[in-house]
C-alpha positions in Angstrom: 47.8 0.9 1.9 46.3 -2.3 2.8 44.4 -0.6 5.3 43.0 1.5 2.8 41.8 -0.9 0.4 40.3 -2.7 3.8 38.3 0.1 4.5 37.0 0.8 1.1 35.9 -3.2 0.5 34.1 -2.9 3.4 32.3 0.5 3.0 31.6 -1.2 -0.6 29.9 -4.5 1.2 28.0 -2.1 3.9 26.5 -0.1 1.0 25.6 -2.9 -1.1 23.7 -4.8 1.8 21.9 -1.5 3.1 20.8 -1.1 -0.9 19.6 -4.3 -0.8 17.4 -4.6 2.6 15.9 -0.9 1.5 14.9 -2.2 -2.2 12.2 -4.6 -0.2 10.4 -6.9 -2.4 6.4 -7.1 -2.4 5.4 -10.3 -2.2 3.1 -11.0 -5.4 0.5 -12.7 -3.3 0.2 -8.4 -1.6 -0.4 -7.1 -5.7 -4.3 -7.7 -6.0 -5.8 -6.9 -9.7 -9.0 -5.2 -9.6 -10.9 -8.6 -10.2 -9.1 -10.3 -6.9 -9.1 -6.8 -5.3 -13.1 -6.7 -6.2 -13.3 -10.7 -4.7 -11.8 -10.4 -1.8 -13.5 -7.1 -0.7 -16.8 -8.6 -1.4 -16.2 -11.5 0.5 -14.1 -10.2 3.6 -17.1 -8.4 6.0 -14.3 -7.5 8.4 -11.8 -6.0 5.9 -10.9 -2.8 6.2 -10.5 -0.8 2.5 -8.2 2.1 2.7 -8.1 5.0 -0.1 -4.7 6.5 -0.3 -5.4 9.0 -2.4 -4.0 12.6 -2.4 -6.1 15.3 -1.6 -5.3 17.2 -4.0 -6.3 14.1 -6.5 -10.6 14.4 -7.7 -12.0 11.5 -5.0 -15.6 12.4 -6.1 -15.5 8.5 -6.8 -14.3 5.4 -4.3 -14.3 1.7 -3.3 -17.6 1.1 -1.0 -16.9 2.4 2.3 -13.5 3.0 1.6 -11.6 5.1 4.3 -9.4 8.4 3.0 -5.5 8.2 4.3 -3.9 11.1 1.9 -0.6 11.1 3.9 1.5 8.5 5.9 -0.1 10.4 9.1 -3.5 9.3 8.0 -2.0 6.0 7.0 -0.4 5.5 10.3 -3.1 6.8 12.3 -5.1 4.2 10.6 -3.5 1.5 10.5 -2.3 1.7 14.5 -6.0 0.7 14.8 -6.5 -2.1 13.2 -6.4 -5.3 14.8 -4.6 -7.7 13.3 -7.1 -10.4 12.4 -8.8 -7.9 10.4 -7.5 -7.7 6.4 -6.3 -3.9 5.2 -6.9 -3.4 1.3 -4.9 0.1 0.1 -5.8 1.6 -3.4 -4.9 5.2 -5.1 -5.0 6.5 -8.1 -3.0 4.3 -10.4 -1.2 1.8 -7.8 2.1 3.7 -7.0 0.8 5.6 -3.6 -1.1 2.1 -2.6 2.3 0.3 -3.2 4.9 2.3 -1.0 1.7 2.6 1.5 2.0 -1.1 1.3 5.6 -1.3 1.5 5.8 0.8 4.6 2.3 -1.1 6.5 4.3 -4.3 6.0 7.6 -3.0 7.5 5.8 -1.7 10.2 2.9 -4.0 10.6 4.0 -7.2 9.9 0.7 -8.7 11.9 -1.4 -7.5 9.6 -2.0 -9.1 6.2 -2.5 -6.0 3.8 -2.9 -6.1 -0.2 -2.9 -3.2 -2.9 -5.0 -2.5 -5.8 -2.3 -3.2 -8.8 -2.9 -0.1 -11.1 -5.2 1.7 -8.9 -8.3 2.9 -8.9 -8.0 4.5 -12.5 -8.3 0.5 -13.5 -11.3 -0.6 -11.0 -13.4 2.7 -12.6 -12.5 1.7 -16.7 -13.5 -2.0 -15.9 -17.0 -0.9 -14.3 -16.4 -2.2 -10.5 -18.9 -0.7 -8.4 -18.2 3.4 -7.0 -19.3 5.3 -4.6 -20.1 8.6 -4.3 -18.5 10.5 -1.5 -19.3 14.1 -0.6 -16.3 15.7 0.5 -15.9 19.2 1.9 
């Protein structure tokens, strides 16, 4: 029996610390609102602004120069390009794509200093930041 209640405790502690390393926490100083997101963007000549956007979603509209990674393959393929003094700035739609693409860039590219668009790009466009018009096929 007291094998049994062994094994279950410790099933119990390996689920709860598994829960907990998966539930990663994004640092606040990653969570850019549109005016910081604007800022920095404007400022950082060597930044790299990634648009993480479906393509299913309308991207008539982006950030300046802004490069289209609708799937982690186009994120990955991406990012394994940048080097790491340059700074990666994700957006989407309304900030929940640009997040887990932020959560998975600093898991796997902890060299890099990346930031997200906090509500997306739905919240640069109603507060007038500038667009640009992209012609997509």
């Amino acid at each position: 029996m007291s094998k049994f209640l062994f094994y279950n405790f410790f099933v119990c502690v390996l689920l709860f610390v598994s829960t907990a390393l998966c539930a990663q926490e994004i640092p606040d100083s990653c969570q850019l609102t549109a005016e910081a997101f604007y800022l920095r963007i404007e400022k950082d000549v060597e930044g790299v602004v990634l648009d993480a956007r479906s393509s299913d979603e309308d991207r008539q509209l982006s950030i300046h120069n802004a490069i289209p990674v609708p799937n982690s393959a186009a994120l990955t393929s991406v990012l394994d390009t940048i080097p790491s003094f340059q700074r990666v700035y994700i957006y989407c739609s309304y900030g929940d794509r640009s997040e887990q693409a932020l959560k998975f860039a600093l898991d796997g590219y902890p060299n890099l200093s990346i930031y997200h668009l906090k509500k997306g790009f739905q919240r640069w466009k109603k507060l007038g930041y500038p667009l640009d018009t992209l012609a997509i096929p």
